[in-house]
VEXLOFI-150870 format. One record per atom (N, C-alpha, C): x, y, z; residue in one letter. Coordinates in steps of 0.1 Angstrom, whole numbers, plus 5000, padded with zeros to 4 digits. Atoms other than C-alpha are relative to their C-alpha. Layout:
<rs>
XYZA
...
</rs>
This chain:
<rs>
498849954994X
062056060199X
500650104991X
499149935005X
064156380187X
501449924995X
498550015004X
066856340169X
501550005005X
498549894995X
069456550188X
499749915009X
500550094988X
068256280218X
500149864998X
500150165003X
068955900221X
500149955013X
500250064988X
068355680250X
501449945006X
498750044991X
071155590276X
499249915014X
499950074985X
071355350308X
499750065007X
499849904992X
070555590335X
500449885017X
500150134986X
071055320360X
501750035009X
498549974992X
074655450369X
500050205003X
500549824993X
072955810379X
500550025017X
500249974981X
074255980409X
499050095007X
500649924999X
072656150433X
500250155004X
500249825003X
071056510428X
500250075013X
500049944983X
071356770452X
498550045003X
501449934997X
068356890474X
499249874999X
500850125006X
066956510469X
498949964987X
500650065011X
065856500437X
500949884994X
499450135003X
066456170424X
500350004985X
499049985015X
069456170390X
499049954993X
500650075013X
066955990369X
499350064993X
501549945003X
064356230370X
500850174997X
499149875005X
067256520362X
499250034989X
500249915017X
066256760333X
501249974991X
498450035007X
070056800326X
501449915007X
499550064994X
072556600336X
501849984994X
498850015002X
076456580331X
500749915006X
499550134995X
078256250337X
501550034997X
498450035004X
081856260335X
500450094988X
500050005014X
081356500307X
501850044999X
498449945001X
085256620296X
499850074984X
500149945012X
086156850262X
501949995000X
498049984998X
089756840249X
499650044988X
499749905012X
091257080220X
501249964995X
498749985001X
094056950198X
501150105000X
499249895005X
096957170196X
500949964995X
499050035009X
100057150176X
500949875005X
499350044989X
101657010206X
499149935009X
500650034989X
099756800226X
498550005000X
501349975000X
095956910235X
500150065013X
500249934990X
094257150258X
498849965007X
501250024989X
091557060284X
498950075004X
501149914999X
088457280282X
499749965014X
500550044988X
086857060306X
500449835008X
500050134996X
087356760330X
499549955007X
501050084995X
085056520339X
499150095009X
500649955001X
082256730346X
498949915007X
501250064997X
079456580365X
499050115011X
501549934988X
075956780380X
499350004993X
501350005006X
072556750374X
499250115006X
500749904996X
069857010373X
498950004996X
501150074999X
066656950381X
498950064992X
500949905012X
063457040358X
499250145007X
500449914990X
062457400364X
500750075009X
499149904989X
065657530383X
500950084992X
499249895003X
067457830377X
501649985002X
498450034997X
070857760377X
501250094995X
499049905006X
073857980371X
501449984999X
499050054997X
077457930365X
501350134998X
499449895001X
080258150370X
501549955005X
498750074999X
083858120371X
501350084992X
499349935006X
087458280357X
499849984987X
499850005018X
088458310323X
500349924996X
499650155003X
089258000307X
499449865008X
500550104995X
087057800329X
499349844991X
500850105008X
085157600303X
498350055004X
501149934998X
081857830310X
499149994990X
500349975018X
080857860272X
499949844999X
499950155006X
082257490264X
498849885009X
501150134998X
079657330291X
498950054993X
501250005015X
076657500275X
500249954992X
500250005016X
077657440240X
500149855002X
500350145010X
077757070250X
498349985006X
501750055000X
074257060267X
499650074990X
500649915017X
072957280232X
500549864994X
499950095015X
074657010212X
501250064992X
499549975012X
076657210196X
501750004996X
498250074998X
080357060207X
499549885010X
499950144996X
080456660213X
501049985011X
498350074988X
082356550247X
500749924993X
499150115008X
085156380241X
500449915011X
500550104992X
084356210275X
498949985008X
501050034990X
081356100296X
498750044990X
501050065007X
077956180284X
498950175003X
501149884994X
075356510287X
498749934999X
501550075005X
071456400286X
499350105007X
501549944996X
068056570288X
498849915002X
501550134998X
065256360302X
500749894996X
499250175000X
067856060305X
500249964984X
500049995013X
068456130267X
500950024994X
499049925005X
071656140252X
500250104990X
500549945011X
072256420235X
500750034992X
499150015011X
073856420201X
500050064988X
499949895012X
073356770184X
499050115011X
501349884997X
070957080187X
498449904998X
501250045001X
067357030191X
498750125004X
501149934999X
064057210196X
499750065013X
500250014988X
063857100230X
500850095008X
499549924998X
066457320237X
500450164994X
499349845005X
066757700235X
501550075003X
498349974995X
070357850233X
499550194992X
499649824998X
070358270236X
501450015004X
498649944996X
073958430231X
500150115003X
500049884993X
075658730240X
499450094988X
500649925007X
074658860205X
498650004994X
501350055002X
071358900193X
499549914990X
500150075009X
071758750158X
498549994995X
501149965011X
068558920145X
500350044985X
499949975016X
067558930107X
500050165002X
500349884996X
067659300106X
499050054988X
500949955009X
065359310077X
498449955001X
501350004996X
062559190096X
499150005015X
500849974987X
060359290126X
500349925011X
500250084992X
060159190158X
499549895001X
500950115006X
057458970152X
500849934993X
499750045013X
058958840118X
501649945007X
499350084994X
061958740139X
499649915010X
501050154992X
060058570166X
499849904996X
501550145006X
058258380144X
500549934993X
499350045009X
061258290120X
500049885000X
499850114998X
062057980139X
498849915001X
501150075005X
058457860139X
499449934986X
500150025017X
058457860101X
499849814998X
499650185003X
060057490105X
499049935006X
501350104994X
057157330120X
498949994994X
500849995012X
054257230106X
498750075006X
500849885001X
052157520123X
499350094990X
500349915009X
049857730106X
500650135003X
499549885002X
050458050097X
499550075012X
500949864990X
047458250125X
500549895010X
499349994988X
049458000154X
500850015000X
498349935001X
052858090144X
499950135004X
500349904993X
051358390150X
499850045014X
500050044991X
049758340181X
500749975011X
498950054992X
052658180195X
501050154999X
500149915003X
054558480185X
499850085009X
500749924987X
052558710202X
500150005013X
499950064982X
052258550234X
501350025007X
498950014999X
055958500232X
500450225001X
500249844999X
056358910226X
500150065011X
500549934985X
054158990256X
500450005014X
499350044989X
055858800275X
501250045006X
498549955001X
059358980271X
499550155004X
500249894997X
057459300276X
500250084984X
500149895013X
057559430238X
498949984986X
500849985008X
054259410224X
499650114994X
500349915007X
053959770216X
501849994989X
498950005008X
057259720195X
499949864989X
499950175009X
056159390176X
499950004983X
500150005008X
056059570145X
501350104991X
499049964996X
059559750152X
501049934992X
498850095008X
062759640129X
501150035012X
499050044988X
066059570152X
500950175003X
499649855003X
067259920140X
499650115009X
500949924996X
065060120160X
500449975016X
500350014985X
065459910193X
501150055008X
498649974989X
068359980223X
500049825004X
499250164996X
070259660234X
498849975008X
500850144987X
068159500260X
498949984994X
501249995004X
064959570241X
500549894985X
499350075011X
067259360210X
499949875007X
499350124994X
068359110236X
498049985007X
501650064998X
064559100248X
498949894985X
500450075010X
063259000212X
501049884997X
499250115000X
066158700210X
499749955014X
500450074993X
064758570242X
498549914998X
501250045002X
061058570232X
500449934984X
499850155012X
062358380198X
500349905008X
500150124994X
063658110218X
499249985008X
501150054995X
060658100240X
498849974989X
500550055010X
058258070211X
500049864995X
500250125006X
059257730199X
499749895011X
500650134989X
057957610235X
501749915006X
499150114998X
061757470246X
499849985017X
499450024994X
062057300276X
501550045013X
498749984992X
065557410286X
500250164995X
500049875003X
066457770284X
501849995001X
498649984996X
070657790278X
500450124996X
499949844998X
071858130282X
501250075001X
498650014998X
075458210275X
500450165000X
499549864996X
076358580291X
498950064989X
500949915005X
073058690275X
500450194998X
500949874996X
073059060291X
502250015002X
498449974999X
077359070288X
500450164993X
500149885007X
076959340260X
499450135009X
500849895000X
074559570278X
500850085013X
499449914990X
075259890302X
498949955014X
499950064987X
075059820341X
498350005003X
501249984997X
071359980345X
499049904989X
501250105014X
069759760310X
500149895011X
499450094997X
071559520327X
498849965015X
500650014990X
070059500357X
498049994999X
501550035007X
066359560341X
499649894993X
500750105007X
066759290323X
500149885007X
500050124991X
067559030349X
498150035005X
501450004996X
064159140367X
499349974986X
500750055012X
062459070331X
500149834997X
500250195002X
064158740329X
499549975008X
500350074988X
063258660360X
497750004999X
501350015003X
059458780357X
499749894987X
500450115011X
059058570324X
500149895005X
499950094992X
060658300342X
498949955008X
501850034993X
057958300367X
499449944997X
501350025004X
055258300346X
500549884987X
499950095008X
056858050321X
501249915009X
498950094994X
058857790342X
500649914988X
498750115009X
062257650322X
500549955007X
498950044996X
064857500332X
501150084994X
498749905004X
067857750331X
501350005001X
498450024998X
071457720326X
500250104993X
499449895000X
072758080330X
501950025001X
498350015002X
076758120319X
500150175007X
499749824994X
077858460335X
501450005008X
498949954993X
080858650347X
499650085010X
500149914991X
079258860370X
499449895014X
500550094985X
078958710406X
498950085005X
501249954996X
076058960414X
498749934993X
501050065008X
074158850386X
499649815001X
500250124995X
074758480391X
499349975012X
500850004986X
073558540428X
498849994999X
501849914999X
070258720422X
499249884992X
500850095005X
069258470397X
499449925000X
500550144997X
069758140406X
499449945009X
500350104987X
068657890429X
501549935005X
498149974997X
072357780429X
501050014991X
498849945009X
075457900413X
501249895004X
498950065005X
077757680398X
501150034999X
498649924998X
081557780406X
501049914988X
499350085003X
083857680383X
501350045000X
498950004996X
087457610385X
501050024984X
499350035012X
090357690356X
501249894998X
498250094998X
092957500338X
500549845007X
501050025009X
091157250335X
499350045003X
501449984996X
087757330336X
499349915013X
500650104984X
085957180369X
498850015005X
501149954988X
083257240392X
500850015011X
499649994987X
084657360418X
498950015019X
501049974990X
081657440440X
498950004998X
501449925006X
078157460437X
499150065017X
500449854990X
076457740464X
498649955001X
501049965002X
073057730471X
499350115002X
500749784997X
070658090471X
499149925007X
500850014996X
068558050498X
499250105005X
500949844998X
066558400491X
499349894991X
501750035008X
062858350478X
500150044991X
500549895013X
061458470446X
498650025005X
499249965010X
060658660435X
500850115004X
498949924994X
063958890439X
499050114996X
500549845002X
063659230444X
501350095001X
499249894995X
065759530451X
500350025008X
499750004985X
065459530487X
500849915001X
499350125002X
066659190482X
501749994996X
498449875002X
070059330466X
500950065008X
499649944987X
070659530494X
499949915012X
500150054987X
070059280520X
501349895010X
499650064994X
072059130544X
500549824997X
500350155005X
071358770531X
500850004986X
499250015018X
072358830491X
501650065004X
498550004994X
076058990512X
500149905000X
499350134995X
076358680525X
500449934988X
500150075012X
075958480494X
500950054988X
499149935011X
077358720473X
501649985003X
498650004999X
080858690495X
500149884996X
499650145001X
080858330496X
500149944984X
499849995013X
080658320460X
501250024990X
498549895000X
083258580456X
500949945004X
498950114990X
085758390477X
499949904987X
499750095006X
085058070456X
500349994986X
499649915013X
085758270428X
501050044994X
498949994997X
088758420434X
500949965009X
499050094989X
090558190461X
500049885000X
499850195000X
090957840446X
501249974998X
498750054996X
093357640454X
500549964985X
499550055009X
095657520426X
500049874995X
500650165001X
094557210404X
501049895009X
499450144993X
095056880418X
500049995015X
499750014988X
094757020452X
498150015006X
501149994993X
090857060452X
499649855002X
500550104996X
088456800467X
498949964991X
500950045005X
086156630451X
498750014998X
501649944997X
082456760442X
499149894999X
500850114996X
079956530457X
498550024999X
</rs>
């Protein structure tokens, strides 16, 4: 068993959407909640927080400013403890960072004094891998982002997406499970931007994760997911969750179509037109 992972009850699991059954969740959020002392009182990141997302689904979450967007990643990562209910991976409580999970931010947080490669491969170091499949791994990882002619490239050299491409293929490299992804592509201009959704998404493909996508943009949340997670401010909530019922793999035409309007408004709307706490209903 991991570390960052400890066994829980799952026997009080609700159920998933789309019928997959809560047990067999990837990720799952029970009642999670986050509170912030302040001088005066405390502030409410999030409150009781419950949805599960099944292994292998693309999921996106999107919502105002102060929603608690950031604060639910950082508690499936590990890297902020609820101060109610419970997060778990594979019915696992989880009680720090771990392997099993990759966490990509908005910055790239490359060494800048070593290669593409040589950042790739940094996080492999810790395992008890040899050297020619740290490599290996590595590589594959690279090809898969699209920047094998650059694998010998320092960070200096690259343009943002091609930065934010080598900090995806490091966290794919150590093989995780979960892919968490907090406004990855927030930094970049509108056209990277858009190139590099099709990149995530091709990699995706061909490497099935489980994705938990944080984003402000409601186009980008659309095109992504399988469904988009709405959330509510003041406290933090779920306010909605959407489902995308376009195919992959997206395309461009797809963008322009009829179908991604639809989705895209209804989105939009649950976006910008929520009702004032205490008045929403319950997410079931």
């Amino acid at each position: 068993m991991k570390p960052s992972l400890s066994k829980s009850d799952a026997s009080d699991a609700s159920a998933a959407p789309d019928g997959f059954d809560a047990s067999a969740a990837k990720i799952s959020f029970r009642g999670a909640g986050k509170t912030f002392p302040l001088k005066q009182g405390e502030f409410t990141a999030l409150d009781e927080v419950s949805l599960d997302i099944a292994d292998r689904e693309f999921v996106t979450v999107v919502g105002p400013s102060g929603c608690g967007k950031s604060t639910l990643l950082n508690l499936a990562a590990g890297l902020a403890e609820p101060t109610t209910g419970q997060v778990l991976v594979d019915g696992a409580v989880v009680t720090g960072p771990g392997p099993e999970r990759g966490v990509i931010f908005q910055q790239y947080a490359l060494f800048p004094w070593l290669t593409v490669r040589g950042n790739v491969e940094f996080g492999l170091k810790l395992t008890s891998l040899s050297a020619a499949e740290r490599r290996r791994k590595a590589d594959h990882a690279i090809e898969l982002v699209g920047l094998a002619d650059f694998a010998d490239a320092l960070p200096k050299t690259l343009s943002g997406g091609m930065k934010q491409r080598c900090a995806i293929a490091r966290a794919y490299a150590v093989d995780p499970d979960v892919l968490l992804m907090d406004e990855p592509f927030g930094a970049l201009d509108a056209l990277t931007r858009v190139q590099m959704q099709d990149q995530l998404l091709d990699t995706w493909t061909r490497e099935r994760r489980t994705v938990l996508f944080v984003t402000h943009d409601v186009d980008e949340a659309v095109y992504l997911a399988r469904r988009v997670v709405v959330m509510a401010a003041r406290p933090g909530r779920v306010h909605r969750v959407i489902e995308v019922d376009l195919p992959y793999p997206r395309t461009e035409e797809l963008r322009l179509s009829p179908e991604f309007a639809r989705i895209r408004n209804e989105v939009w709307h649950a976006v910008y037109h929520q009702e004032p706490a205490g008045s929403v209903a319950p997410v079931t």
